[in-house]
C-alpha positions as CSV (number, residue, x, y, z in Angstrom):
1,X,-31.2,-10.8,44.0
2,X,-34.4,-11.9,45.2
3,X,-37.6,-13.4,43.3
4,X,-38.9,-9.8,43.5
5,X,-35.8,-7.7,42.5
6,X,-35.5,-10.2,39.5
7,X,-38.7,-9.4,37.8
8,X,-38.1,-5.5,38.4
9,X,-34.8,-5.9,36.8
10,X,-36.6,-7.9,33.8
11,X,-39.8,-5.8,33.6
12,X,-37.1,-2.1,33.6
13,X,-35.0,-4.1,31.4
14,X,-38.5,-4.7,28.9
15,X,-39.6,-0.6,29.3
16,X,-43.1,-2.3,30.8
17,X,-44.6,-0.2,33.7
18,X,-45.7,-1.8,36.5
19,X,-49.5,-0.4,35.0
20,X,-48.9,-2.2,31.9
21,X,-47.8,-5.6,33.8
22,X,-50.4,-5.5,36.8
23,X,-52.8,-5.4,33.9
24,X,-51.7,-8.3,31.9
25,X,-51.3,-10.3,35.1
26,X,-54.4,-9.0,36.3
27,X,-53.7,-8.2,39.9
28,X,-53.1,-4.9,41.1
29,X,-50.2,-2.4,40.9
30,X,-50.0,-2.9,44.8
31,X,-49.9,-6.8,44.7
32,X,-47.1,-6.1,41.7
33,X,-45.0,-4.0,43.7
34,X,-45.4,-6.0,47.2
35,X,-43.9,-8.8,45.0
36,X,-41.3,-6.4,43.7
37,X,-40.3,-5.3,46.9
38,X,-39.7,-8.9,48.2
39,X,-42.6,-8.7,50.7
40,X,-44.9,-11.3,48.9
41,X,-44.2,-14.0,46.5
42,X,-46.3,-15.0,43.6
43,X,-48.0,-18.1,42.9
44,X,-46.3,-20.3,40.7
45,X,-49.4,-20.0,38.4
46,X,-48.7,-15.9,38.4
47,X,-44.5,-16.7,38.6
48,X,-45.5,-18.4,34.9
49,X,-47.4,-15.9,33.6
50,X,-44.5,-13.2,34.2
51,X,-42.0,-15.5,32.9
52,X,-44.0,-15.7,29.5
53,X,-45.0,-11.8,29.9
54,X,-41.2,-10.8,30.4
55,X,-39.7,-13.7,28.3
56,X,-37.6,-15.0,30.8
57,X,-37.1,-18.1,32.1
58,X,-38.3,-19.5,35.1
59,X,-34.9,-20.4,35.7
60,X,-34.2,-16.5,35.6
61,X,-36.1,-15.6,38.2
62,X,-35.7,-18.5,40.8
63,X,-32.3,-19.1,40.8
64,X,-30.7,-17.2,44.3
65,X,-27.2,-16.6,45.0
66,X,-25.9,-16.4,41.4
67,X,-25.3,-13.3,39.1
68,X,-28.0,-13.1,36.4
69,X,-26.7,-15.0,32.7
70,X,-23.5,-16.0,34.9
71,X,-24.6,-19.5,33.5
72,X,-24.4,-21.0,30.8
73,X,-27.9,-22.6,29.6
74,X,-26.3,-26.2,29.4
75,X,-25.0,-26.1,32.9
76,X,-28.4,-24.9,34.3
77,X,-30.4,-27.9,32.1
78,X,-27.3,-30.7,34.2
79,X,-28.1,-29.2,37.4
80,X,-31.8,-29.6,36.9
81,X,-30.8,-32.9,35.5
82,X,-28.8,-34.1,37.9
83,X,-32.0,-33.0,40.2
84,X,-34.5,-34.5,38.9
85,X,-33.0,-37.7,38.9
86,X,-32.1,-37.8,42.6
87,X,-35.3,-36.7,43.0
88,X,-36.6,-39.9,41.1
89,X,-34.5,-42.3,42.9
90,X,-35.5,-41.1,46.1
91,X,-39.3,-41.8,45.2
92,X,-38.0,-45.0,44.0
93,X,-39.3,-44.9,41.0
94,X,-38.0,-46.2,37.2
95,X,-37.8,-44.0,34.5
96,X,-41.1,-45.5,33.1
97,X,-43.0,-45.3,36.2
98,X,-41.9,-41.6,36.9
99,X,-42.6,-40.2,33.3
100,X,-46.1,-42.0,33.4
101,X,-47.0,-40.3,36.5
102,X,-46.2,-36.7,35.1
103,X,-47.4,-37.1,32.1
104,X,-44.1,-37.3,29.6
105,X,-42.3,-39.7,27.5
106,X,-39.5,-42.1,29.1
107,X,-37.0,-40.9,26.5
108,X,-37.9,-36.5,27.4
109,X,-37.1,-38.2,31.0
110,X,-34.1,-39.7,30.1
111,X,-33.4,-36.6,27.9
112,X,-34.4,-34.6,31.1
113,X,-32.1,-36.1,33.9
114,X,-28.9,-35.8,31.3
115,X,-29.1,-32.6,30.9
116,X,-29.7,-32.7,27.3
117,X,-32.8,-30.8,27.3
118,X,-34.4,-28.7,29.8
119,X,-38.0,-29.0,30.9
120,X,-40.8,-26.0,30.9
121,X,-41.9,-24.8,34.2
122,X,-44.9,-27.0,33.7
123,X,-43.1,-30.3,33.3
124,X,-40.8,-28.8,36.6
125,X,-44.0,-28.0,38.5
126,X,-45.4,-31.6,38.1
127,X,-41.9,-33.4,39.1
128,X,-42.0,-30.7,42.0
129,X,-46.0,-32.2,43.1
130,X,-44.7,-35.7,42.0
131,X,-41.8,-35.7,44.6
132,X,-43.2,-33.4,46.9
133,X,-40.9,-30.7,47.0
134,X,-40.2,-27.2,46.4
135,X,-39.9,-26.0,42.5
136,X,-36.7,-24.6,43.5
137,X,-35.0,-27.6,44.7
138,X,-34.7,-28.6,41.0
139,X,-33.3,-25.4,39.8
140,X,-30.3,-25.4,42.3
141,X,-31.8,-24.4,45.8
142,X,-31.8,-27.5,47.8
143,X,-32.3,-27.2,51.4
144,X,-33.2,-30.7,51.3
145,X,-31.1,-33.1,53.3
146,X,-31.5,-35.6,49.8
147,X,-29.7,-33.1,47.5
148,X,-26.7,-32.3,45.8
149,X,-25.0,-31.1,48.6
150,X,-24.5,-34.5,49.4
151,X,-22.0,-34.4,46.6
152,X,-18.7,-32.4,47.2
153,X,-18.3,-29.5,45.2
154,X,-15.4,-31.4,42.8
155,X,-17.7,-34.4,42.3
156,X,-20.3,-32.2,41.0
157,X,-18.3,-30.0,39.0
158,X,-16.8,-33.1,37.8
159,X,-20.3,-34.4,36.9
160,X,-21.2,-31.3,35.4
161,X,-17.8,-31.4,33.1
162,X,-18.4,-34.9,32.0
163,X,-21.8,-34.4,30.6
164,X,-20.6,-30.8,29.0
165,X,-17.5,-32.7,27.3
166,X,-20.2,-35.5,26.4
167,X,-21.7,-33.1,23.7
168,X,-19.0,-31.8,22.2
């Protein structure tokens, strides 16, 4: 599913017309269904507000090639994780420096990159300005040559299963 099929499948799901979300969003039934439709994206600012409209994450409605709820919360909070610090290292920048510069603690960073909690779409949106990339390259769309595909698919799951087993 695409960005736009997502948030038709969330707003059906929530009985909310496209009237009564056009409204909220305030943009018009058009610009709602163009997005629906797949022929124009939202802003992140008006991605957010649907998210919160539709109580959804914005992990919901940006992740591509995966079933909706096919995972589990803690796997999608190591990916993201995993991501952001990559991301990190290739800025070369410490833990202190990075939190400073968007704006967090070092220890919700550290909590951050293991996985251990997941950041809002706020937090995500200044890591994504702080390294200069997409928002979606944190949530597991990384066309990036400096990604997790540089891992092979047994190293991550294995990084994956190691932090899982680590809170049990």
């Amino acid at each position: 599913m695409n960005i736009g099929e997502k948030i038709k499948y969330f707003r059906q799901q929530r009985n909310i017309s496209r009237e009564v979300l056009s409204n909220l969003l305030k943009i018009s039934i058009h610009t709602l269904s163009k997005y629906e439709q797949g022929q124009r994206e939202p802003s992140y600012e008006t991605l957010i507000k649907i998210c919160e409209i539709l109580n959804v994450s914005i992990n919901d409605i940006l992740e591509e090639n995966i079933s909706l709820n096919s995972k589990k919360d803690s796997e999608i909070s190591i990916i993201i994780g995993i991501n952001i610090k990559l991301y990190r290292e290739k800025s070369n920048l410490s833990q202190e420096e990075f939190a400073d510069k968007i704006g967090i603690s070092r220890r919700a960073l550290i909590n951050y990159e293991k996985g251990e909690r997941t950041p809002s779409i706020e937090i995500l949106y200044k890591i994504s300005i702080e390294c200069n990339i997409p928002l979606r390259c944190l949530l597991g769309d990384l066309d990036n040559t400096f990604s997790i595909k540089n891992f092979s698919d047994n190293e991550l799951l294995e990084e994956i299963q190691r932090r899982l087993n680590k809170r049990k």
